[in-house]
N, C-alpha and C positions, 0 to 999 in steps of 0.2 A: 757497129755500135747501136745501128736503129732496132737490128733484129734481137739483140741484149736486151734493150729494152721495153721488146714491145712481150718477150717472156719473163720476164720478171712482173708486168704489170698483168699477165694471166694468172701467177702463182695464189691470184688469192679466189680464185674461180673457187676451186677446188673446197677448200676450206666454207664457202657459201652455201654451198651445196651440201657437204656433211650438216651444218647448224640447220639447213632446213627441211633436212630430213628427220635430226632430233627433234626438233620442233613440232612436225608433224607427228614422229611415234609417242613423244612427253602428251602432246594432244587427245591422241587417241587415248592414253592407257589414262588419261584426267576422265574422259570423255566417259570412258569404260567405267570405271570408277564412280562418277558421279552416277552413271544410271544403275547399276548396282544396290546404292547407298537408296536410292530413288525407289527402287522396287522392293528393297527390304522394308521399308519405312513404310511402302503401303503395304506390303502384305503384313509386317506388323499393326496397320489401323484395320486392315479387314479382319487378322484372327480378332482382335478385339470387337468392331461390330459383328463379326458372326455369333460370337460368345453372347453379345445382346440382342440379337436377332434369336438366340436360342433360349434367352431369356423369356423374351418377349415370348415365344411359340410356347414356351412350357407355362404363362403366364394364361395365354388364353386354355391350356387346357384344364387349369386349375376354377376357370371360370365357367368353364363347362359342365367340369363335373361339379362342380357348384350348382348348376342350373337342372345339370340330373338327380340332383339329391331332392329338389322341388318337384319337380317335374320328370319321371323316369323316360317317357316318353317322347321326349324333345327331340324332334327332328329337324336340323338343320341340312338343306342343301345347295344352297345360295352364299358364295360372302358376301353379296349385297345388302344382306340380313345380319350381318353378324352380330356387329354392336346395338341391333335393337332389338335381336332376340334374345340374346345373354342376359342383356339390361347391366351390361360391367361397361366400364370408358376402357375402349380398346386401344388410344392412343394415350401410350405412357409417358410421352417424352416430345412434347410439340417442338423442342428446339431443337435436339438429334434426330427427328423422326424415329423415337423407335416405339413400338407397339404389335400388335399382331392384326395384320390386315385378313386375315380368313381363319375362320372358327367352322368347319365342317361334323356334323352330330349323327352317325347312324344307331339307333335304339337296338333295331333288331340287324345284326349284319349275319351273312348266310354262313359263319364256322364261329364257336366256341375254340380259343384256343388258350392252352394251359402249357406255360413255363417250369422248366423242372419240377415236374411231378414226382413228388419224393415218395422211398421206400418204406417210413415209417408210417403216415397218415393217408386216410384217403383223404379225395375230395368228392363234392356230389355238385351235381348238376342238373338244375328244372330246366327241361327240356321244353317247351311249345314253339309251335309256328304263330308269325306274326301274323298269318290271315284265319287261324282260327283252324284251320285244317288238324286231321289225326294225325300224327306221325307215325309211318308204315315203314320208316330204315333208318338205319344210325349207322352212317360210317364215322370209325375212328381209327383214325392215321397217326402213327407213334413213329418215334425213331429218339435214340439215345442222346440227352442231353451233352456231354463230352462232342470233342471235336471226331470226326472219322464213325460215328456213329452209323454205319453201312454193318450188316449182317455180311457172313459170308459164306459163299457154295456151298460150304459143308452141311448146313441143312436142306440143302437142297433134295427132294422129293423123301423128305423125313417126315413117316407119318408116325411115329412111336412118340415123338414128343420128348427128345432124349434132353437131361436134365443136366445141371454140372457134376462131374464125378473128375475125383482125383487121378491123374495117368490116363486120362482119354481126350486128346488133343480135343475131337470134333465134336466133344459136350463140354467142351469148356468156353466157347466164344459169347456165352450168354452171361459170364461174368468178368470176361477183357476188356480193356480200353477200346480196342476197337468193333466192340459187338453192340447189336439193342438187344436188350432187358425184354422180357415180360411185363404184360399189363392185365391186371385184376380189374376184369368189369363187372359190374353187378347192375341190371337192369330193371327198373322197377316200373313199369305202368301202371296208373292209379287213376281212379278218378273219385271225385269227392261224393260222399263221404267215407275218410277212409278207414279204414279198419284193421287189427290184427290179423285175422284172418286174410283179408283179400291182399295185403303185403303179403304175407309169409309165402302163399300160392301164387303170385305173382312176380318173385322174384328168381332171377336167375341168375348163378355167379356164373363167370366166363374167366378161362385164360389165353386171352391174346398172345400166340406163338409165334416169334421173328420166322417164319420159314422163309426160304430165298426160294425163286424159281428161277431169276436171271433175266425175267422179262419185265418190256419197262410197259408202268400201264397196268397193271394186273390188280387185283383187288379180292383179295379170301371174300367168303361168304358162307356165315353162319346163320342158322333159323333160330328164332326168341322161338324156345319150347314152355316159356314157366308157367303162363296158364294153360297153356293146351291139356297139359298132364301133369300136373305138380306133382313129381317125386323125387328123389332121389338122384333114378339118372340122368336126370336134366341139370344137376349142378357141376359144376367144376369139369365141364367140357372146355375141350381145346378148341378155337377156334384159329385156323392160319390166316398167317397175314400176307400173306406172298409178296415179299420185302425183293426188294430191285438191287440185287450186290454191284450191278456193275453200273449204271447210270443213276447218280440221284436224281435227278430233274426227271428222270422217267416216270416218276411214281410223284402222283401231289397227291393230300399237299406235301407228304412227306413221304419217309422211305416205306415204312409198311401198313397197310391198308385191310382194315375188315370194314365189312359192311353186315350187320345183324338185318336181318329182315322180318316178315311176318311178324310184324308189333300192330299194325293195323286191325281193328277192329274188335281191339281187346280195351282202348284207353280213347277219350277223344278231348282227354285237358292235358293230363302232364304226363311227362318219363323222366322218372328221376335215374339219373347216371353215378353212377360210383364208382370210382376208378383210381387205382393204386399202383405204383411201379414197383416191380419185382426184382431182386438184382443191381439195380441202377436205377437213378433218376431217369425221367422222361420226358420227353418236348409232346405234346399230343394235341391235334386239332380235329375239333368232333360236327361232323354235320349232318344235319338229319333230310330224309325225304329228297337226297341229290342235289342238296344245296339252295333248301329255303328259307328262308330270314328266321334268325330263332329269338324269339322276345324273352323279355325279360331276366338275361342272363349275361350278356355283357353288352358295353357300347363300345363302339368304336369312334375316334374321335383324332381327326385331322387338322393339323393347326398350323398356322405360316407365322412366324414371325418377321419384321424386318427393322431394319436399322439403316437409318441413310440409303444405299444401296443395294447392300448386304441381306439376303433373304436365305430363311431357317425354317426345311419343313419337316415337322416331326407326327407320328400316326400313334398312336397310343390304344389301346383297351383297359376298360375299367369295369371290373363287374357292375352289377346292377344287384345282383342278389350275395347273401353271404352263402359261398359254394363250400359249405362249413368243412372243419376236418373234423371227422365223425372218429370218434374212439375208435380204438383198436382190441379193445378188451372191453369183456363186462364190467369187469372193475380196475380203476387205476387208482395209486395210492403211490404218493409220494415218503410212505409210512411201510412197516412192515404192514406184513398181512398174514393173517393164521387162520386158518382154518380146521374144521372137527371135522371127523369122518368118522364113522361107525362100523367097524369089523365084524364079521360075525362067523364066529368059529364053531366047532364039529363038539358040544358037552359029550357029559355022561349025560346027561335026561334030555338032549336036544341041543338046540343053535344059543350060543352064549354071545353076547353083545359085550363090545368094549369099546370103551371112547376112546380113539386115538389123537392126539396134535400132530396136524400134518403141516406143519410152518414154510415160510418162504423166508425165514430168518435164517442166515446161516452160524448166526451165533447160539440157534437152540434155546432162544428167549420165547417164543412159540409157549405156550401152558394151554391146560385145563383150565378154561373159566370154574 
């Protein structure tokens, strides 16, 4: 009878044991749960302060370039400076903390770079160094705005310059998704005062060619002919880019690389750049003299924002000049356009003149004034 009872008084061990193991797992997966709930709730306040931390950064660079429209020259290299150089209240938000605690200002930084350079317009480019020096080279480094923008082998030691043609695979990658384009340069050295004359003789068109070599590091190199001998065959030369197919990081700042040279001693104020993508838009970053500070053409501008804890840093460039788009034609016209030409045919007593309408109308509305 004792032994009866002394397992029947064990029977509820058992049952203790299970509830305190529930107990424990109900714990954990509370426990779990609450920190969960916990970590989304803050990463939910962080997207939101970083949103104003991003505010705030794009707020100090609108103050910046506020301060360059005054002052082109504004050099900031301190954020210990910033809210007294600006002369803007960099703290937006005394009860969030949010504001931009550093405003950084380079006037003249060492590369010129240009976003989607489009196929229908140029753009131009005043070239000078920040110290006053001539500029004696101009590398410009291009590669295909699209994603995959790498050339590939098949120009490899192509010196013919072979162009897109229908049915021929390895003249066609200069107008695929995966190829870069050509680039129309036109290089002008001037100095004041300037002339019709000493442009026309000074100027020289270039076409930048993706060639591949395959090595990384490499950089074409062409000679500014346009004063030496102003004629003819100094225009519309190819210039190779010896573009890196297999490593992009190989080649900076981008995948293909000329470098013009012998521009020294022709100019010692400006080089004006003109430059146009063929085929495809272009990403293109231009530096002169191996990388020395180019005034007066864009700035670059570093900005932190923060919010409570939350810090947002954004780098930005803002021209400094209007790098205009320069026409494409003598004449544009949103209108027809007609023009006369004068024929001159074989009479009886000699050459007989007649005025023809040579129209761009294709409805034949074109006349004889």
């Amino acid at each position: 009878m004792s032994r009866q009872k002394l397992h029947k008084k064990q029977n509820g061990i058992v049952s203790i044991m299970v509830a305190l193991v529930l107990m424990m797992i109900m714990t954990l997966i509370a426990l779990s749960f609450a920190f969960l709930v916990r970590r989304e709730s803050k990463q939910s306040v962080d997207r939101q302060l970083s949103t104003a931390a991003f505010y705030a950064a794009e707020s100090g660079v609108n103050d910046a370039v506020a301060k360059l429209k005054k002052d082109p020259t504004t050099l900031i290299t301190d954020c210990a400076n910033t809210a007294a150089t600006l002369g803007y209240k960099n703290n937006l938000d005394g009860t969030n903390v949010v504001g931009y605690s550093c405003v950084l200002i380079d006037p003249a930084p060492g590369t010129v770079e240009v976003k989607n350079l489009d196929t229908d317009k140029s753009r131009v480019f005043a070239l000078k160094t920040s110290d006053g020096s001539p500029i004696t080279s101009i590398q410009i480094s291009w590669q295909a705005s699209s994603v995959g923008g790498v050339v590939g082998n098949q120009f490899a030691g192509n010196t013919s310059h072979l162009l897109p043609k229908a049915g021929t695979p390895n003249q066609q990658n200069l107008t695929t998704t995966t190829g870069t384009g050509m680039v129309r340069a036109t290089v002008i050295p001037v100095k004041a005062p300037m002339t019709k004359d000493s442009l026309l003789s000074s100027a020289q068109n270039m076409y930048l060619y993706p060639t591949s070599n395959g090595l990384a590091g490499q950089r074409g190199n062409a000679n500014y002919l346009g004063s030496a001998s102003p004629n003819d065959a100094n225009q519309g030369v190819f210039a190779d880019g010896n573009c890196n197919a297999g490593n992009a990081s190989g080649n900076t700042p981008l995948y293909c690389n000329v470098v013009i040279n012998n521009i020294g001693g022709v100019n010692t104020d400006t080089v004006y750049l003109r430059l146009r993508s063929i085929y495809k838009p272009s990403d293109v970053t231009i530096m002169v003299n191996g990388g020395a500070g180019i005034a007066g053409a864009q700035a670059q501008i570093d900005a932190t924002g923060r919010a409570n804890d939350v810090v947002r840093r954004i780098r930005v460039r803002v021209p400094l000049a209007n790098d205009s788009n320069m026409p494409e034609a003598a004449i544009e016209s949103m209108d027809t356009i007609c023009k006369r030409a004068t024929v001159y045919t074989q009479g009886g007593v000699g050459m007989v003149s007649t005025d023809v309408p040579v129209g761009l109308d294709p409805t034949g509305a074109c006349s004889l004034l």
